[in-house]
Structure formats: C-alpha cells, structure tokens
TORTI-218773 format. One record per residue (C-alpha): residue number from 1; y, z, x; residue in three letters. Coordinates in Angstrom, 3 decimals. Example, Ala and Ser with C-alpha at 12.3 -4.5 7.8 and 13.67 -1.06 7.14 Angstrom:
2
SITE   k    north       up     east   r
SITE   1   -4.500    7.800   12.300 ALA
SITE   2   -1.060    7.140   13.670 SER
//
This chain:
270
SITE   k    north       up     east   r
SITE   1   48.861  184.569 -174.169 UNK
SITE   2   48.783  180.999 -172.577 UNK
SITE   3   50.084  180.625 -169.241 UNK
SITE   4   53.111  178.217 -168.895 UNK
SITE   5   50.962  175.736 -166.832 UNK
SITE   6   48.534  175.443 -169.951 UNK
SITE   7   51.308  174.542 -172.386 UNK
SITE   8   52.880  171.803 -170.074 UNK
SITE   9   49.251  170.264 -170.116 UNK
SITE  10   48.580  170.364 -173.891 UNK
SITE  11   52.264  168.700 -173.628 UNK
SITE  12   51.893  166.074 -171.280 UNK
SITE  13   48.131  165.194 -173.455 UNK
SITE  14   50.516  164.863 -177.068 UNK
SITE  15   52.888  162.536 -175.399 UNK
SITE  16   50.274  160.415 -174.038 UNK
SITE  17   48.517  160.237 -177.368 UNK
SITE  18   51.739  159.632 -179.213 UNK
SITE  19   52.321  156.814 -176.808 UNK
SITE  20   49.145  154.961 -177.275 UNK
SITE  21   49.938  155.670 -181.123 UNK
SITE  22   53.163  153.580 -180.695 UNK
SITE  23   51.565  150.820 -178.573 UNK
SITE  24   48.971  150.622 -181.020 UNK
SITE  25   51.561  149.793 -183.749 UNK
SITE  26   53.894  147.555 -181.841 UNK
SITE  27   51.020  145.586 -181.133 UNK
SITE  28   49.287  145.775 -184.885 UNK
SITE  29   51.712  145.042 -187.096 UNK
SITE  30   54.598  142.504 -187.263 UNK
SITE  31   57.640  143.436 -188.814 UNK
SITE  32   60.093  141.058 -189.805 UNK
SITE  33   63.049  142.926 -188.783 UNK
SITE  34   62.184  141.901 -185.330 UNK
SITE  35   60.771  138.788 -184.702 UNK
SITE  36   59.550  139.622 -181.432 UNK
SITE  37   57.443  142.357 -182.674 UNK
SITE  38   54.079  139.560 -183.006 UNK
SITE  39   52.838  138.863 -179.482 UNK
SITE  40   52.353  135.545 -178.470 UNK
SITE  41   48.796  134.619 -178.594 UNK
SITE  42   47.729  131.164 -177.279 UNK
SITE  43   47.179  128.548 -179.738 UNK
SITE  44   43.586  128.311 -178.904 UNK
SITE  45   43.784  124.445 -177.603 UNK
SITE  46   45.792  123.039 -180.015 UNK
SITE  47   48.894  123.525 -182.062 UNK
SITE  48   49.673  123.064 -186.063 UNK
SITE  49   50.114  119.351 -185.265 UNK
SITE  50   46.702  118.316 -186.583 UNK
SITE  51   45.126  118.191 -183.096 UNK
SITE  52   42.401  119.368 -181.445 UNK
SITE  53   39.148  120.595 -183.120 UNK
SITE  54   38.781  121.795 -186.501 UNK
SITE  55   37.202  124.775 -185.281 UNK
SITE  56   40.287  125.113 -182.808 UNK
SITE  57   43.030  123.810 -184.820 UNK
SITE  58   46.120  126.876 -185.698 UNK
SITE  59   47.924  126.014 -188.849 UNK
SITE  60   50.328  128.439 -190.420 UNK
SITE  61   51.175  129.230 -193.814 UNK
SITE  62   52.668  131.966 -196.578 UNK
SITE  63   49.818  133.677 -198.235 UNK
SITE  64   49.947  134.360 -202.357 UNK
SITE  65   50.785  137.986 -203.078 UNK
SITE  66   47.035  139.034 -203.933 UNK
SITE  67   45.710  137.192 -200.757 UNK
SITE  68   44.167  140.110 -197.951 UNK
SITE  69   46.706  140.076 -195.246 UNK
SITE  70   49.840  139.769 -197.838 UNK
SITE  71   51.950  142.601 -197.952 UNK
SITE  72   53.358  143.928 -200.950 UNK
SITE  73   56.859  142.486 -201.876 UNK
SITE  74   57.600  140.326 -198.716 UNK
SITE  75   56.842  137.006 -198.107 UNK
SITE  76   54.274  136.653 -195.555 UNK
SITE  77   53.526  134.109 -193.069 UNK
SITE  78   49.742  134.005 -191.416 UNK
SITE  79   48.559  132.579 -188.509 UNK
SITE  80   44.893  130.726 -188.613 UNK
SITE  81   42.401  129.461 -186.286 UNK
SITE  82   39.930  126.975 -187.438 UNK
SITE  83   40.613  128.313 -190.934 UNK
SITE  84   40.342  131.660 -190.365 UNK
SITE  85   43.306  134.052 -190.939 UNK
SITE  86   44.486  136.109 -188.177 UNK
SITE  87   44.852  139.658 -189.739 UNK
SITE  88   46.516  140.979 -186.962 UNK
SITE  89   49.421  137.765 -186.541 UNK
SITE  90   51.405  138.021 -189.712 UNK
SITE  91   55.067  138.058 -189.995 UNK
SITE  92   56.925  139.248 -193.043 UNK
SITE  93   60.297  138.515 -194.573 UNK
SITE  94   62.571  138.810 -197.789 UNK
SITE  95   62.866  135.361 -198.668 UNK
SITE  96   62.213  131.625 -197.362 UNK
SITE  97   65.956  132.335 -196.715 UNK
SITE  98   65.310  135.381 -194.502 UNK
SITE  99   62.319  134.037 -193.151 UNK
SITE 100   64.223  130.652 -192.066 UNK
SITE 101   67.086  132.339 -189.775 UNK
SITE 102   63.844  133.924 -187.997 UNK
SITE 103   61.641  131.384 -187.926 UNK
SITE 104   62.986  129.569 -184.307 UNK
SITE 105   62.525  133.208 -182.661 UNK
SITE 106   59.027  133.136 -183.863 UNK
SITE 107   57.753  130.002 -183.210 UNK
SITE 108   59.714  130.006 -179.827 UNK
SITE 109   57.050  132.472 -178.805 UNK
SITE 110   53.797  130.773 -180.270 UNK
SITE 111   51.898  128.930 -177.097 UNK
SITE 112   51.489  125.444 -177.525 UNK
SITE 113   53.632  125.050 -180.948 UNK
SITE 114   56.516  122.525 -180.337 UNK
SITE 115   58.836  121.606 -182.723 UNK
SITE 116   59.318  117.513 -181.427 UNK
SITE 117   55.348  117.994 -182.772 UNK
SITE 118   55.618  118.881 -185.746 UNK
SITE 119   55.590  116.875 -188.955 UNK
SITE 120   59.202  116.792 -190.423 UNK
SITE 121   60.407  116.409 -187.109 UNK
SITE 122   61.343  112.979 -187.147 UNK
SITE 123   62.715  113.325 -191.270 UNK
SITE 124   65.279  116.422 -189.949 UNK
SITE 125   66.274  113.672 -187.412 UNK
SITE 126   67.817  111.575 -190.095 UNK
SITE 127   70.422  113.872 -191.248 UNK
SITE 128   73.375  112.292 -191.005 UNK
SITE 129   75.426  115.441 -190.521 UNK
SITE 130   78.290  117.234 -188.415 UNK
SITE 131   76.343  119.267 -185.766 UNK
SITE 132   78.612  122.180 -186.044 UNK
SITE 133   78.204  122.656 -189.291 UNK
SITE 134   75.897  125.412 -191.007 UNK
SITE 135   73.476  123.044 -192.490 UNK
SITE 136   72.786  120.930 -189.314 UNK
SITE 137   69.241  119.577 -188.652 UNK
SITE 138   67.669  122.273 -187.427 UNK
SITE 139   68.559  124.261 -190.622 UNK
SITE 140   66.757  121.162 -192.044 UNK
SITE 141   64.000  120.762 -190.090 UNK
SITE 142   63.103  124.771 -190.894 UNK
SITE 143   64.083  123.911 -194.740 UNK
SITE 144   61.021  121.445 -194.295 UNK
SITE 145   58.753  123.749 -192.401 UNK
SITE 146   59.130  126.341 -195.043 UNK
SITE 147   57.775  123.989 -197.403 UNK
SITE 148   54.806  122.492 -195.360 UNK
SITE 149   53.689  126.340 -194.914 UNK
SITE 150   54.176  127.051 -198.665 UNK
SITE 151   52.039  124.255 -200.095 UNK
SITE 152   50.197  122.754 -197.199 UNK
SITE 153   47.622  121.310 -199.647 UNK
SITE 154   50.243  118.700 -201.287 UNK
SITE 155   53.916  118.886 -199.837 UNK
SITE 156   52.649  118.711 -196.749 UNK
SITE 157   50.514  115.775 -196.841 UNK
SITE 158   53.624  113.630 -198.729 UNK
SITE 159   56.135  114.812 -195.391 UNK
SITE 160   53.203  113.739 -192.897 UNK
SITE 161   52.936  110.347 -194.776 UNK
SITE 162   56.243  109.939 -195.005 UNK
SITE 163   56.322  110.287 -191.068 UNK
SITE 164   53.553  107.852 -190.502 UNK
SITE 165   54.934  105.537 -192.583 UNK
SITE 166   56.695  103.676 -189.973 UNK
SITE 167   59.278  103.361 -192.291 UNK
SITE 168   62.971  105.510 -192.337 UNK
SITE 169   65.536  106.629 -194.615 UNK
SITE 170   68.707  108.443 -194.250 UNK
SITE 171   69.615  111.550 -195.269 UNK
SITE 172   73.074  113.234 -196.411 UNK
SITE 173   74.367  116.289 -197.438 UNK
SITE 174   76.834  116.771 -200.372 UNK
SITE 175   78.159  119.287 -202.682 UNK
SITE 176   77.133  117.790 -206.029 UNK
SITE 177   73.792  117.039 -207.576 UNK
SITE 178   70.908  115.751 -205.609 UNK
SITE 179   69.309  112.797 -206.177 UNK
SITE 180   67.759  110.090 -204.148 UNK
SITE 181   68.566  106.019 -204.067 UNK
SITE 182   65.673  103.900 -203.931 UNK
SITE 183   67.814  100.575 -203.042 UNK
SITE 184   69.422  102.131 -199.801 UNK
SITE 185   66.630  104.578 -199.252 UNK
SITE 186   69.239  107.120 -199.008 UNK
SITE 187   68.096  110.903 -199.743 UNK
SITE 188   71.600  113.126 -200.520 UNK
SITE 189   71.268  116.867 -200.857 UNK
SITE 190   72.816  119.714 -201.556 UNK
SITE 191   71.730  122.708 -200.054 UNK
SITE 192   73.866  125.207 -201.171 UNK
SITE 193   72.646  123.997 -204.940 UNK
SITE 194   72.675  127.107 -207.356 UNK
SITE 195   72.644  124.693 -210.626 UNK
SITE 196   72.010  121.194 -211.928 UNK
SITE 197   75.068  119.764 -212.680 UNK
SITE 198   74.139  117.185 -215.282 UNK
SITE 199   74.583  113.542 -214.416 UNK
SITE 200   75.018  112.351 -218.002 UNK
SITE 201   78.539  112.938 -219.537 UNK
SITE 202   77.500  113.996 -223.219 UNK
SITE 203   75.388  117.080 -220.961 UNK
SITE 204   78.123  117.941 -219.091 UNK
SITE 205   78.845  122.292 -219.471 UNK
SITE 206   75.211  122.688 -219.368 UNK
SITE 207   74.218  123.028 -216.018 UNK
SITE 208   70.792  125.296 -215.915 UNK
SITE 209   69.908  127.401 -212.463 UNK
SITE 210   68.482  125.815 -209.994 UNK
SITE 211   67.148  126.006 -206.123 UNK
SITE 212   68.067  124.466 -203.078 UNK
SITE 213   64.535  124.425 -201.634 UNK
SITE 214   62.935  123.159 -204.951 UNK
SITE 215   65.623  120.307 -205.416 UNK
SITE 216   64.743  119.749 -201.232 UNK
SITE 217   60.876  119.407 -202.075 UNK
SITE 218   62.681  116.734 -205.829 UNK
SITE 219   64.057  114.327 -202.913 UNK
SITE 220   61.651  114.367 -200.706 UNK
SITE 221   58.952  113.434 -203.396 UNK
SITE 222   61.021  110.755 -204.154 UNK
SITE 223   60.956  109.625 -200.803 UNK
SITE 224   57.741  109.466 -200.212 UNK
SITE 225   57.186  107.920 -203.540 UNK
SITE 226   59.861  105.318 -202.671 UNK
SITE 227   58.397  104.855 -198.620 UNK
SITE 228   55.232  105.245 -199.410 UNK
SITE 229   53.318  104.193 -202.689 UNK
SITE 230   56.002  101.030 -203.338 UNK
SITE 231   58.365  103.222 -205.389 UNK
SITE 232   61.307  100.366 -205.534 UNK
SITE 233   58.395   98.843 -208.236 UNK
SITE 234   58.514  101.686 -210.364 UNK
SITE 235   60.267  102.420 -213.444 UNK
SITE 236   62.756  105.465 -214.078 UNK
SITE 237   59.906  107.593 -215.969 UNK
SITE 238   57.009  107.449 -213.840 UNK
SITE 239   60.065  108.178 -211.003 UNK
SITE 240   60.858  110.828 -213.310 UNK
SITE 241   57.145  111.913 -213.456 UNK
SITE 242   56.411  112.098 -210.212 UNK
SITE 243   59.191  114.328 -209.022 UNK
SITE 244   59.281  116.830 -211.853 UNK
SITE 245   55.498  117.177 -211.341 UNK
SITE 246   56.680  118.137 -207.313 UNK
SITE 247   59.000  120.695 -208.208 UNK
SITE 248   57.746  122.144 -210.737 UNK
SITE 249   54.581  122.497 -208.656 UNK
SITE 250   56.774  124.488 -205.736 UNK
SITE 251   59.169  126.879 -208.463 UNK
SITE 252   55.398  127.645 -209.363 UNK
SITE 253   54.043  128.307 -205.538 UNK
SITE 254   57.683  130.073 -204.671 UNK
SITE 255   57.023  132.550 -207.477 UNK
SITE 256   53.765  133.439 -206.456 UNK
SITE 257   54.591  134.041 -202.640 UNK
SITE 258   58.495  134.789 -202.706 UNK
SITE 259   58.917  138.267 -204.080 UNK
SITE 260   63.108  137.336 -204.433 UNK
SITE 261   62.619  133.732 -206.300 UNK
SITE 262   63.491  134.217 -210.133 UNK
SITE 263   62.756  130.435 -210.687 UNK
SITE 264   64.132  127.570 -211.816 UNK
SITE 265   65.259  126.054 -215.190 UNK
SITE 266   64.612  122.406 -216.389 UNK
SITE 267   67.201  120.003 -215.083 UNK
SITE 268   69.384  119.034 -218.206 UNK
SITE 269   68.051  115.749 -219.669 UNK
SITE 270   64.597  115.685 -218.420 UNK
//
C-alpha cells in the first residue's frame, strides 16, 4: 500500500502538469469569446499602416475557409508578418457582425496598431452623425476595417486612394436605400439595410435581400470612382458597372469567409 506522503506527491505532480496544460492553451489558441485570450505580440517595427519594411510590415486579414489557420465555421482573422501568417495569433468569430463589437478589444492590445493610422480613418471621420447613437463613427470606422481585412487585394486599395486623394466627401446615415450623389459628393447609408427598396416606382413591392456591409463596400466604390478616377464624367452605366462589379465581388468574398452570410440578391432594376 502507498504511504499517504506518496499520494500527496503524485498529486501535487498532476496539478502541476494540468497547469502547464492550461497555460499552454490560453496561450495557443484564441477564442473569440474572449478577446483577450490572444496575447499581445509587438508589431515587429511597424503596424498595418503600410510602414516599415516589407519583411517587417503586420497586416491583418480573414482567411477563406480552406486556408491552414481557418477554423471550421467561424470567421477568422490572422495576423502576418512580412507575409507570413502567424499560426499561433488568430482570432475567431460568428460573423463580421460578431467580430466588429470585438474588434476595439483586440486591436486595443496589438503593439504599435493605432487606429488615427489606419486607412479609413479619416472616411469614418466624415460621418455626419449623432454621437450617441448606435451607428456612430467608430461603428463605421470598424464597418470599414472589416472590409479592408476581407479583400485587402481590391477594397482596400480603393479606401487608401480615396484617403490620399486629398479630396473629401460627406457621409450620412438614413433608413432608406443607399445610394451615393456624385454632384454633392454625398455618400448616404443605411446600415441597418436588410433589402433593396427599389428606387423606380413601377418596381416598387419587389425589394430583394440585401446586406448592410455589401451596400457599405456599393457606396464606397462609388466614391472612389467619383473622388478618384473623375467619376462626375461618367455616365449612369459604367457608374452602374463599376459598383455592381464591387459588390458583387464582396457577397462573393463574404460567402467564402463568413460561415453566417446567405448572400445577397440583385438590386431590382439592375
């Protein structure tokens, strides 16, 4: 029979290694649930601002479903360092929409990422909104970060032009149907949009399902079609073109990355 003294060793030995089990984990994997769980890791010498050296530069972004370091039904945002994904500094969520009321908890601990830095900054600044309200700028200036990390290759590029531009615009919210105004440079959204609601009369009844962050990415194509590449010259179908081609570009990315988004229907008319 073991003495008394032996089993309070072989005790003490499974609680340490049950410990180091847990540490191990907290420190491994990021779950969304708490977005402290990733630690914050220095952003090598640079943050996701474009700065530093390529082979220092951090940039973020959702990976596609079938990407190594996705996990399976969540949305997963990745960490990289000169290109190369972090394996280890993932964070996952439910939706975009999850994934936004967690994102200034996240980023709040990522060394040397500042949000007065980042591009769609200055475009969240030109809400013309009531502060108190749900949908203030910071709700837009994540709404725009969710897209730069979801198609950094295109999206991105357009709201970092848009930002050198030099030039501005104003933006307002509204309850009805999106849609942008080249002669005031005025972008109006909605972004509690569920439907189109069409804008021509004999359409009206058939409104078709829609997206508040793919009618988001609609306006600010226009935008930067109307800031930057002389859109007040162009014509209502290559307008038409240019924006359709945008968002049906992100329903495409969203449904590949976002394991809630059921897509989006064609706007009535177009």
């Amino acid at each position: 029979m073991r003495k008394p003294s032996d089993l309070a060793l072989e005790g003490f030995a499974l609680l340490i290694v049950v410990s180091a089990v847990l540490i191990t984990y907290r420190f491994t994997y990021s779950d969304f649930n708490d977005p402290m769980a990733s630690p914050a890791v220095p952003a090598a010498k640079s943050a996701s601002n474009g700065t530093g050296s390529a082979a220092e530069r951090v940039t973020y972004r959702f990976l596609y479903s079938d990407e190594p370091g996705a996990v399976a039904d969540r949305l997963t945002l990745a960490r990289f360092i000169g290109g190369h994904l972090c394996r280890d500094i993932t964070w996952q969520s439910m939706s975009v929409g999850h994934w936004r009321s967690w994102a200034p908890g996240i980023f709040h601990r990522e060394i040397g990422w500042i949000a007065k830095d980042q591009p769609g900054w200055q475009i969240s600044r030109w809400l013309c909104a009531n502060e108190s309200t749900e949908y203030d700028k910071d709700y837009l200036f994540w709404s725009i970060q969710a897209l730069r990390f979801l198609d950094p290759d295109n999206t991105a590029s357009k709201i970092d032009m848009i930002e050198r531009s030099g030039k501005t615009a104003k933006i307002f919210l509204i309850q009805g149907r999106s849609n942008y105004d080249y002669v005031d440079d005025a972008l109006y959204w909605n972004p509690a949009a569920a439907e189109y609601v069409p804008a021509d009369k004999p359409l009206v009844g058939k409104c078709a399902k829609t997206d508040s962050l793919v009618d988001l990415t609609r306006q600010l194509s226009h935008m930067w079609h109307d800031l930057c590449q002389n859109g007040d010259n162009a014509d209502d179908q290559e307008r038409e073109r240019i924006t359709a081609t945008a968002e049906n570009r992100m329903s495409y990315i969203l449904s590949l990355k976002d394991p809630s988004y059921s897509g989006v229907q064609t706007e009535p008319g177009y």
